[in-house]
TIMI-2910 file (N, C-alpha, C, CB; in pm, 1 decimal, decimal comma, always signed):
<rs>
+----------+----------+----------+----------+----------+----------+----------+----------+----------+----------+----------+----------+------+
!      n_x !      n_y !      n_z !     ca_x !     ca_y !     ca_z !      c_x !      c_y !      c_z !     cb_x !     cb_y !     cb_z ! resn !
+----------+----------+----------+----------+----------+----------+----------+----------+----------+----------+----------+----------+------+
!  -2120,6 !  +1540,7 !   +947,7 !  -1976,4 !  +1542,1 !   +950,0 !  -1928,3 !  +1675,8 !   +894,7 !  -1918,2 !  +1423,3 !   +869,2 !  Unk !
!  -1861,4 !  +1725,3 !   +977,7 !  -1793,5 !  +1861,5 !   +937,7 !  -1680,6 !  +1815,7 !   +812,6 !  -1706,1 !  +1940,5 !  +1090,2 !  Unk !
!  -1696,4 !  +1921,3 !   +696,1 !  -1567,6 !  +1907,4 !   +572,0 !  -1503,8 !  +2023,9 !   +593,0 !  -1611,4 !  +1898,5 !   +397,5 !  Unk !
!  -1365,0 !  +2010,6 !   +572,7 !  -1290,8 !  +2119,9 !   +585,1 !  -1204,9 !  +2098,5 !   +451,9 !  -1211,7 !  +2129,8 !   +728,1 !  Unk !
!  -1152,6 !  +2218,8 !   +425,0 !  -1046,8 !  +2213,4 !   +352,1 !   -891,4 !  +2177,7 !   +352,2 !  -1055,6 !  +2295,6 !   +327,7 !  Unk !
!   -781,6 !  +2140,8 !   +292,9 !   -653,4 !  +2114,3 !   +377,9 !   -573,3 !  +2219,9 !   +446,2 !   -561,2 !  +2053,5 !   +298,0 !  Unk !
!   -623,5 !  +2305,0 !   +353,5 !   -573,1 !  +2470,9 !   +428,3 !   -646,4 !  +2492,8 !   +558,3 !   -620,9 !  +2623,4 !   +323,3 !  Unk !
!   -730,4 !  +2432,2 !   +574,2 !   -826,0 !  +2494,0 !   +663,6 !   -753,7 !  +2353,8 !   +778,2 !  -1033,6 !  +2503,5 !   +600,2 !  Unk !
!   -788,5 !  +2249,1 !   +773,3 !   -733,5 !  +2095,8 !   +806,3 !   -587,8 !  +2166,2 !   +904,8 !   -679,4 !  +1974,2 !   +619,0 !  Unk !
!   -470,9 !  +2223,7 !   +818,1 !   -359,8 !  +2283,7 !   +825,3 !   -365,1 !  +2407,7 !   +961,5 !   -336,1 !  +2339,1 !   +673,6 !  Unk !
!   -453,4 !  +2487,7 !   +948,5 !   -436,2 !  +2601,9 !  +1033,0 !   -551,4 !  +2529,8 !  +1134,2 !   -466,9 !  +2772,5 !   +956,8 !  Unk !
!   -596,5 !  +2456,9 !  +1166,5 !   -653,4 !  +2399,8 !  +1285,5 !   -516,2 !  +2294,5 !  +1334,3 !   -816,7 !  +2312,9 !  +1246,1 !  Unk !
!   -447,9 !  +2308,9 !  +1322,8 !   -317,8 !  +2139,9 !  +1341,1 !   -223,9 !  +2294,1 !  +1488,8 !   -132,7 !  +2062,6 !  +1062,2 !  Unk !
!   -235,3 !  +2229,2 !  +1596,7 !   -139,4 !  +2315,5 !  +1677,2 !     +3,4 !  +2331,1 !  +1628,1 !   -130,1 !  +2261,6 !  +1812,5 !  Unk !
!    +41,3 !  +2420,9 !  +1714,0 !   +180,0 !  +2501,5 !  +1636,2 !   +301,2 !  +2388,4 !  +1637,1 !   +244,0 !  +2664,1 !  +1739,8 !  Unk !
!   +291,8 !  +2304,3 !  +1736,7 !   +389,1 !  +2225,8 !  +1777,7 !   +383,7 !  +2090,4 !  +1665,9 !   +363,9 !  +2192,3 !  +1940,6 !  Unk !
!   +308,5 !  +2117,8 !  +1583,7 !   +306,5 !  +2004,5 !  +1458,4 !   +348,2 !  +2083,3 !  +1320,5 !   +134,2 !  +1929,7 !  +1435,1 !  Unk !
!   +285,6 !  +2230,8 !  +1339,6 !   +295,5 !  +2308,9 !  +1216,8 !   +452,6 !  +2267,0 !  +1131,3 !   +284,9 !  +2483,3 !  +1267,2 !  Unk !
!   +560,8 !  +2280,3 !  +1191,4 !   +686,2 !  +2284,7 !  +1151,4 !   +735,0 !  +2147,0 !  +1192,7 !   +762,1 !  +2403,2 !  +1208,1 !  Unk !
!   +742,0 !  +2023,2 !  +1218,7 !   +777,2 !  +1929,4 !  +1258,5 !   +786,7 !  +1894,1 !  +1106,8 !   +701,1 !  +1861,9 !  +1365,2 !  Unk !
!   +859,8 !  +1769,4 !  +1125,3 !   +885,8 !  +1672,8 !  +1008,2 !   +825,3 !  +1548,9 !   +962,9 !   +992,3 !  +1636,8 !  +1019,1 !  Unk !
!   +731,0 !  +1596,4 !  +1024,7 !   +630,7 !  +1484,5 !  +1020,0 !   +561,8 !  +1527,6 !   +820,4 !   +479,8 !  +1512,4 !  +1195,3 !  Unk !
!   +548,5 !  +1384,3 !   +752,9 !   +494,0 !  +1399,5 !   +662,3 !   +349,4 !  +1413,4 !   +653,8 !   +534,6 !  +1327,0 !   +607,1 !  Unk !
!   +303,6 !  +1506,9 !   +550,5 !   +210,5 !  +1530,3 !   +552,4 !   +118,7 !  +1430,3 !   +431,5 !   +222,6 !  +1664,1 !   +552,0 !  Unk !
!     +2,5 !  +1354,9 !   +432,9 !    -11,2 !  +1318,9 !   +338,3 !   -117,7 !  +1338,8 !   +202,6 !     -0,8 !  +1240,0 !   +381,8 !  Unk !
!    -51,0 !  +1257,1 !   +118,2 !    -49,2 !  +1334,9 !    -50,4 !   -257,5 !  +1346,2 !    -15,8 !    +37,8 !  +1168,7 !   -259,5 !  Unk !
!   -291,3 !  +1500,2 !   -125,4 !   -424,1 !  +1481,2 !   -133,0 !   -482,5 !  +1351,3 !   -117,5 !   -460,5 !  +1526,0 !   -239,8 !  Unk !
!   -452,8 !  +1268,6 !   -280,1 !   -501,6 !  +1163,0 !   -228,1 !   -525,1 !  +1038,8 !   -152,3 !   -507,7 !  +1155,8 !   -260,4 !  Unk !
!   -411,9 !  +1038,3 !    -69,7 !   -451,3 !   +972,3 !    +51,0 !   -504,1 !  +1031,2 !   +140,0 !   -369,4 !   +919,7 !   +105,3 !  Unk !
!   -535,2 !  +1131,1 !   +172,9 !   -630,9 !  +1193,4 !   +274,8 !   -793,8 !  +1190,8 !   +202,0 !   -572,2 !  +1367,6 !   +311,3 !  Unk !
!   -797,7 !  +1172,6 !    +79,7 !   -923,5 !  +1189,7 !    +37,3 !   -987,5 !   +999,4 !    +73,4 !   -916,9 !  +1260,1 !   -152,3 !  Unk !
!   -901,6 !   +926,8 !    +71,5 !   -898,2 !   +786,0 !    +74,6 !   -937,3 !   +793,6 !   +233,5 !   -744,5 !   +705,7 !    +22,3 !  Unk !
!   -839,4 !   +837,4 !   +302,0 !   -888,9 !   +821,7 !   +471,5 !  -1034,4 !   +825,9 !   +503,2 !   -831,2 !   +945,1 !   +565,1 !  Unk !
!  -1061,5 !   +994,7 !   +438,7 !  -1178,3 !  +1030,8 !   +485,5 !  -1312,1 !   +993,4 !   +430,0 !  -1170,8 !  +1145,7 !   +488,5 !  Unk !
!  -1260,2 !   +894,7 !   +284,8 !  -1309,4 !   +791,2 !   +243,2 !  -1381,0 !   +660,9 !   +316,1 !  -1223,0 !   +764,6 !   +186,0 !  Unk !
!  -1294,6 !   +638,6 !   +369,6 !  -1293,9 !   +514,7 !   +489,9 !  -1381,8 !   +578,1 !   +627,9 !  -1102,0 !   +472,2 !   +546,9 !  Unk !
!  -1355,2 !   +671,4 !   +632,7 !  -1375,6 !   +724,8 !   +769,6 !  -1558,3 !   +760,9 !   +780,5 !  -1263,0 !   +880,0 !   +788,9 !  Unk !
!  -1627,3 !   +847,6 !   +615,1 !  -1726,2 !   +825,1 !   +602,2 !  -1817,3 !   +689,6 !   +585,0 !  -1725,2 !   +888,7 !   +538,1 !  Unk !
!  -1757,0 !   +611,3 !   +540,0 !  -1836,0 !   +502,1 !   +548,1 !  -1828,6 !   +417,9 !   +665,5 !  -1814,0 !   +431,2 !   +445,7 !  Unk !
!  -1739,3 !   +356,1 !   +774,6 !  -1728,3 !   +323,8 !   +886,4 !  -1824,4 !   +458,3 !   +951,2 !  -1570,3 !   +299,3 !   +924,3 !  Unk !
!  -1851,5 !   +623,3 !   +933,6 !  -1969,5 !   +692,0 !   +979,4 !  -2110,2 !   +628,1 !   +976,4 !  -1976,4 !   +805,1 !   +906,7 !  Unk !
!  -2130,1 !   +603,2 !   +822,4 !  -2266,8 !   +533,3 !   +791,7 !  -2331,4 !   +375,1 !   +857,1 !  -2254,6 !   +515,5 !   +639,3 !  Unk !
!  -2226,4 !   +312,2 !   +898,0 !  -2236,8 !   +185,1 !   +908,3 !  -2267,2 !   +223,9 !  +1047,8 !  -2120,5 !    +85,3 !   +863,6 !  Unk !
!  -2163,7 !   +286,1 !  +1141,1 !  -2250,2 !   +278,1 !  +1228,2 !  -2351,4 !   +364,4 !  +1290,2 !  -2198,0 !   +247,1 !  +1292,4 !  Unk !
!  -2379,4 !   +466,1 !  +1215,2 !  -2515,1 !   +527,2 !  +1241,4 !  -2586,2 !   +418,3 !  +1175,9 !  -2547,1 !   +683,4 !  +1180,2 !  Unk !
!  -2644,3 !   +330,2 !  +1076,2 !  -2731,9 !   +178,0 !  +1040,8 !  -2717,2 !   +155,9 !  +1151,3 !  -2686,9 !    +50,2 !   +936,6 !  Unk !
!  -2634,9 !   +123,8 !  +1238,8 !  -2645,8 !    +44,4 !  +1328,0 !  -2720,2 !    +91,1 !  +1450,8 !  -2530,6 !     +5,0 !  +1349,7 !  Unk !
!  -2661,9 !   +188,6 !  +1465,8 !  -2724,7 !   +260,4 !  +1625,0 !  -2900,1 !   +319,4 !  +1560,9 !  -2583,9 !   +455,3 !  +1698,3 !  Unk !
!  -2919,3 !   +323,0 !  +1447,7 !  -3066,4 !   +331,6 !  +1440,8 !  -3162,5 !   +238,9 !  +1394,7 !  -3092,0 !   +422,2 !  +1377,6 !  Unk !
!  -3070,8 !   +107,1 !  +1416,3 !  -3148,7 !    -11,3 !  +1379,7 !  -3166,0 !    -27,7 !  +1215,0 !  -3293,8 !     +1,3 !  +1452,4 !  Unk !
!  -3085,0 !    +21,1 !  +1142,3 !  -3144,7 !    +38,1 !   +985,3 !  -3072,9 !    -57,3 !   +900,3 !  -3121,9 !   +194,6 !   +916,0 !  Unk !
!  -2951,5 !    -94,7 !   +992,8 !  -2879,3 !   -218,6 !   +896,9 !  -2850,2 !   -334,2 !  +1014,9 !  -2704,1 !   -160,4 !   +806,4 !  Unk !
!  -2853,7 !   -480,4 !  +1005,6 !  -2837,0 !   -520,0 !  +1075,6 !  -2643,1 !   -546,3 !  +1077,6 !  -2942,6 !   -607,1 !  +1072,1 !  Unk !
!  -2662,4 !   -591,1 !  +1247,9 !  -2503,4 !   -675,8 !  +1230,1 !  -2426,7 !   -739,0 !  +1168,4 !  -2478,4 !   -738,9 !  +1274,2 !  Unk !
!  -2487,7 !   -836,1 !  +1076,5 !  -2451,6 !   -927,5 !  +1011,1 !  -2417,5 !   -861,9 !   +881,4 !  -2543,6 !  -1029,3 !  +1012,2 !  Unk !
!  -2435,9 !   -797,8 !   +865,9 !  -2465,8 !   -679,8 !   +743,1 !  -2313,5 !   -604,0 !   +767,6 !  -2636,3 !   -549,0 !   +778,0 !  Unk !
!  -2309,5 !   -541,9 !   +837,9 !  -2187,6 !   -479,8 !   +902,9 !  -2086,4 !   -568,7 !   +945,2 !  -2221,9 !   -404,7 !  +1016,5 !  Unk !
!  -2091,0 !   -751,8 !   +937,8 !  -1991,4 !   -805,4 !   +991,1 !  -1930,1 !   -870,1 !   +783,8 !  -2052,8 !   -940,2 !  +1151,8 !  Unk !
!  -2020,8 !   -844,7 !   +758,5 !  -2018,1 !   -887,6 !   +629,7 !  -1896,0 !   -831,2 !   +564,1 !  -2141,3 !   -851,9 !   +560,6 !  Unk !
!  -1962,8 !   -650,0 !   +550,7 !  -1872,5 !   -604,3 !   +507,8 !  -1754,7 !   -615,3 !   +528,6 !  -1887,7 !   -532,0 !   +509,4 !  Unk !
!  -1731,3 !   -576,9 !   +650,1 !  -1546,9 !   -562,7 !   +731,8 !  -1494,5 !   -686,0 !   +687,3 !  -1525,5 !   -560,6 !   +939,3 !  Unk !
!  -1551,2 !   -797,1 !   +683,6 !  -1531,6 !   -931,4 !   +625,5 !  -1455,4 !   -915,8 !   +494,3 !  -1669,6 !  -1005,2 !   +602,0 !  Unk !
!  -1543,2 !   -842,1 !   +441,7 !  -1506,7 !   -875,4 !   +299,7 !  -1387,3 !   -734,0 !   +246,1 !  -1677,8 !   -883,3 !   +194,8 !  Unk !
!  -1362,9 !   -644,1 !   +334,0 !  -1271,3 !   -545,1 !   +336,9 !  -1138,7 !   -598,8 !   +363,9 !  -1307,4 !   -447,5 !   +429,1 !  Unk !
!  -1139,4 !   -657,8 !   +477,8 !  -1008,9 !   -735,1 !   +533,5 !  -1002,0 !   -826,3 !   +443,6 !  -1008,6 !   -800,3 !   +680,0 !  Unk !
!  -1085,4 !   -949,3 !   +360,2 !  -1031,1 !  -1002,8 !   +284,8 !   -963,1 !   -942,5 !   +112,9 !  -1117,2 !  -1090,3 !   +294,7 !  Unk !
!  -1002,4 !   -780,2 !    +82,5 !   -963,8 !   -730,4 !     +4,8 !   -825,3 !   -681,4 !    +50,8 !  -1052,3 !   -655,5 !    -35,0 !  Unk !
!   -842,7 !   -617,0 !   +131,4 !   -697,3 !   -594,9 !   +171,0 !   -619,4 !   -666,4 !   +194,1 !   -676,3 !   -542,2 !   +251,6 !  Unk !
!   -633,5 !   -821,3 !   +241,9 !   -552,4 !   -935,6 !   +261,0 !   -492,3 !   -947,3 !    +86,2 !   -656,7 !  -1083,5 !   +331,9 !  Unk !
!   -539,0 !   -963,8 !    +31,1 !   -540,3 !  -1048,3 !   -105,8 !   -436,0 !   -911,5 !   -226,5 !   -766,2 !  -1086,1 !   -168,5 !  Unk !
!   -467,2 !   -778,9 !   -174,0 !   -416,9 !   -650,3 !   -222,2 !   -212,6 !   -701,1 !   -162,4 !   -529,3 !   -474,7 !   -114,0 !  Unk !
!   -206,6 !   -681,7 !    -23,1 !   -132,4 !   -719,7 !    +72,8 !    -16,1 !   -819,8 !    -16,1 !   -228,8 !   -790,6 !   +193,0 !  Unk !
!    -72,3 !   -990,7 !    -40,5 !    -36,3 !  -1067,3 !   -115,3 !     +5,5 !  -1033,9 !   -234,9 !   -106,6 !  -1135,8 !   -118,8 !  Unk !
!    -66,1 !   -967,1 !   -288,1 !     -7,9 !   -936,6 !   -477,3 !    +93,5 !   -843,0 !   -410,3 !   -144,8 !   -835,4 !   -634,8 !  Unk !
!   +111,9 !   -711,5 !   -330,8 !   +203,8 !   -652,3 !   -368,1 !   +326,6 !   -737,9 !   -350,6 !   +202,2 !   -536,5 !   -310,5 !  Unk !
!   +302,2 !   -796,1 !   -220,9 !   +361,7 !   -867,3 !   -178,2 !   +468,9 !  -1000,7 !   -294,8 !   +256,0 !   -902,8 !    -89,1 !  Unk !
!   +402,9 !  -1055,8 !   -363,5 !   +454,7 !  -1155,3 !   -472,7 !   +501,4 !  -1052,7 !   -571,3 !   +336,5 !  -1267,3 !   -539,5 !  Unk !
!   +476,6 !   -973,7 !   -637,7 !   +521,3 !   -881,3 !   -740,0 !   +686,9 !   -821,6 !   -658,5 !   +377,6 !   -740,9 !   -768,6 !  Unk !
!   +667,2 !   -758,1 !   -558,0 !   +788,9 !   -720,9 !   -489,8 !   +878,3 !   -845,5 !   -509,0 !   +764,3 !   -681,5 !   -332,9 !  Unk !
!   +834,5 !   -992,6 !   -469,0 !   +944,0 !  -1080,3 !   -500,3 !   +947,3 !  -1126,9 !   -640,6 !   +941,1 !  -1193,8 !   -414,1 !  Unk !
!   +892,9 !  -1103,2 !   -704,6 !   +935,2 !  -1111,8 !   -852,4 !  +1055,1 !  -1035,9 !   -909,4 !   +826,2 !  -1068,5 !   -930,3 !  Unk !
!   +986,7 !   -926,8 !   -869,0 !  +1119,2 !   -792,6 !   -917,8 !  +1236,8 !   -826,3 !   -828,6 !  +1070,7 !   -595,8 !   -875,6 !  Unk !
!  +1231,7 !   -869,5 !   -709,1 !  +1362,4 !   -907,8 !   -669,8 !  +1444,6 !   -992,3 !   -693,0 !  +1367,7 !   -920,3 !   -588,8 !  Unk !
!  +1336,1 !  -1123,5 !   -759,6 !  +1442,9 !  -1202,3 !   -823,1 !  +1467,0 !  -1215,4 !  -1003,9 !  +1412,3 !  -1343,6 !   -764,3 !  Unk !
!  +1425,4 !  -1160,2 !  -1039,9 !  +1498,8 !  -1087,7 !  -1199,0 !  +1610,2 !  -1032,6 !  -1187,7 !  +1424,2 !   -968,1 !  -1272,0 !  Unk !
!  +1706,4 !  -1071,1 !  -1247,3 !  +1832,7 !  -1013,4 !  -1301,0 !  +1834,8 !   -903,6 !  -1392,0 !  +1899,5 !  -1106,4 !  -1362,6 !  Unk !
!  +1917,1 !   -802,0 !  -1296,7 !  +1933,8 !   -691,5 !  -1451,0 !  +1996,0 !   -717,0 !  -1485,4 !  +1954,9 !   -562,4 !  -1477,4 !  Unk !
!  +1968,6 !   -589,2 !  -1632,3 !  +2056,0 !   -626,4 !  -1725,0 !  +2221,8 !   -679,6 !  -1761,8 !  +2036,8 !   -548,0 !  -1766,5 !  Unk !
!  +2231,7 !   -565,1 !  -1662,8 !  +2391,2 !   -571,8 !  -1591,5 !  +2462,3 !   -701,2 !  -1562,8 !  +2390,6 !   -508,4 !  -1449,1 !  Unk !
!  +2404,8 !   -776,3 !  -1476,5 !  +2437,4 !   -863,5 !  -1403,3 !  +2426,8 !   -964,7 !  -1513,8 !  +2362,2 !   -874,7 !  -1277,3 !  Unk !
!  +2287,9 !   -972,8 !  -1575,6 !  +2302,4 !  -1085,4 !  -1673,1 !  +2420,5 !  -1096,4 !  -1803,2 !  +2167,6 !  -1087,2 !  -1734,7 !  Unk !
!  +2433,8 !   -965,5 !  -1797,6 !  +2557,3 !   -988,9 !  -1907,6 !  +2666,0 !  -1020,7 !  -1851,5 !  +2596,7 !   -875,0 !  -1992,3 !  Unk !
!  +2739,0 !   -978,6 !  -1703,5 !  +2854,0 !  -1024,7 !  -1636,7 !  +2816,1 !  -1186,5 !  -1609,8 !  +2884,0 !   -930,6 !  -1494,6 !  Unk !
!  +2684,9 !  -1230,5 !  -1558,8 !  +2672,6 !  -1400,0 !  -1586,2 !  +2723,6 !  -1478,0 !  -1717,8 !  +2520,4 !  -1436,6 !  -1586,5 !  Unk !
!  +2667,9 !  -1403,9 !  -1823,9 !  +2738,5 !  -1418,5 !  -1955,4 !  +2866,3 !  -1426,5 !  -1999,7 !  +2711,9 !  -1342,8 !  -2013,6 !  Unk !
!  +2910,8 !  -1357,7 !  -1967,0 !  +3070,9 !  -1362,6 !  -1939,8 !  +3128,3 !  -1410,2 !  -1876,2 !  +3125,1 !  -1289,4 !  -1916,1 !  Unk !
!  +3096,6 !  -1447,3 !  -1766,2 !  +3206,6 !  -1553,6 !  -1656,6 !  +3162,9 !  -1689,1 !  -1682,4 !  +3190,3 !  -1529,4 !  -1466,3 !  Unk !
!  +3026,0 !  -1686,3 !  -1818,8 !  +2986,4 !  -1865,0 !  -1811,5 !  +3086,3 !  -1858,7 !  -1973,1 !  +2741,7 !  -1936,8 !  -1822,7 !  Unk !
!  +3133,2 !  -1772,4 !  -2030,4 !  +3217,2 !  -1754,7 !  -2141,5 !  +3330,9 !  -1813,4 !  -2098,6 !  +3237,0 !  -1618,3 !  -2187,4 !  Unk !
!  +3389,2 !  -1723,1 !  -2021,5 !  +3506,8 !  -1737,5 !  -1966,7 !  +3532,1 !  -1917,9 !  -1873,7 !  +3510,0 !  -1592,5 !  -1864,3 !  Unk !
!  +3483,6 !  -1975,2 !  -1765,1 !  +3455,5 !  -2072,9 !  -1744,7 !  +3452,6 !  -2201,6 !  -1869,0 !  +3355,2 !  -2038,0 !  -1685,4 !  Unk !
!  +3369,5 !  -2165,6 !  -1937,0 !  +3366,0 !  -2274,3 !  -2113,0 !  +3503,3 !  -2299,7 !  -2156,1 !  +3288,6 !  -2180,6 !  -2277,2 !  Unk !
!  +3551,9 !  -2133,1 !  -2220,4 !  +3706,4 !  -2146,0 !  -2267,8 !  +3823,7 !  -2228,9 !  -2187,7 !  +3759,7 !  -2003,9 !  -2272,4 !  Unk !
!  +3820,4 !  -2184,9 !  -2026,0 !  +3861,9 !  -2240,1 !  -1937,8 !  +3884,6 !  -2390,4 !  -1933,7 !  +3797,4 !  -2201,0 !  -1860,9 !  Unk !
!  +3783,9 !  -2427,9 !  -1944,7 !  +3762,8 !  -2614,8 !  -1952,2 !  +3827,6 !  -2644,7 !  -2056,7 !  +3603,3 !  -2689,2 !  -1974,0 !  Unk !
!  +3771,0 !  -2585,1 !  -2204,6 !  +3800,1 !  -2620,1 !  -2316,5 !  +3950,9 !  -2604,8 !  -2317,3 !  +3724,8 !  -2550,0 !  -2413,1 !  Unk !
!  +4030,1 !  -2596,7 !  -2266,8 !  +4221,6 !  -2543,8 !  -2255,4 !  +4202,2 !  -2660,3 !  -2188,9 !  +4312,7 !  -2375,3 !  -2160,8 !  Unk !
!  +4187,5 !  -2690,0 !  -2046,9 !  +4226,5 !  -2795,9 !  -1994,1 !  +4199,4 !  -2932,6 !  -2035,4 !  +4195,7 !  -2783,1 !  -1894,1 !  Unk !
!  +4141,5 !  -2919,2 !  -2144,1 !  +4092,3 !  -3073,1 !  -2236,2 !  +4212,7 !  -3087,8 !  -2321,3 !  +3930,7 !  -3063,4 !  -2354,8 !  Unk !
+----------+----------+----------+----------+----------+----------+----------+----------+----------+----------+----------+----------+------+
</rs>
């Protein structure tokens, strides 16, 4: 597998991308890609030289997709956590209109 550098990555990218607005991404997600990208290399060179079997290789992806499933889920529940917490803000204006409401009653008694 050829390694390049991002500078190097960069001046191989044609001109018609050079200046576009397309984001470029952070080091470390490109180090993560090519992360992924070497090992899906290895697995299937095992494979095409007979050195790992299938099951071996169905294993893994198995157990990748179920990491990423389960990654997926937590962000997933944490995002609705934080969405349903009240800030601070709000909880003190709740505070106050359950103030206000109390006094309210308490007059009409």
């Amino acid at each position: 597998m050829v390694s390049m550098s991002p500078e190097q990555a960069l001046a191989a990218l044609p001109n018609s991308l050079r200046g576009s607005s397309v984001a470029m991404p952070s080091e470390s997600e490109a180090n993560d890609f090519m992360e992924k990208v070497d090992e899906v290399t290895r697995l299937i060179e095992g494979l095409r030289e007979g050195t790992l079997p299938p099951s071996y290789v169905d294993s893994k992806m198995q157990a990748k997709e179920d990491a990423e499933r389960k990654e997926r889920e937590t962000a997933k529940k944490v995002k609705e956590e934080a969405e349903q917490k009240i800030s601070p803000e709000r909880e003190e204006q709740l505070k106050q209109r359950a103030e206000e409401l109390k006094a309210s009653y308490y007059r009409k008694q």
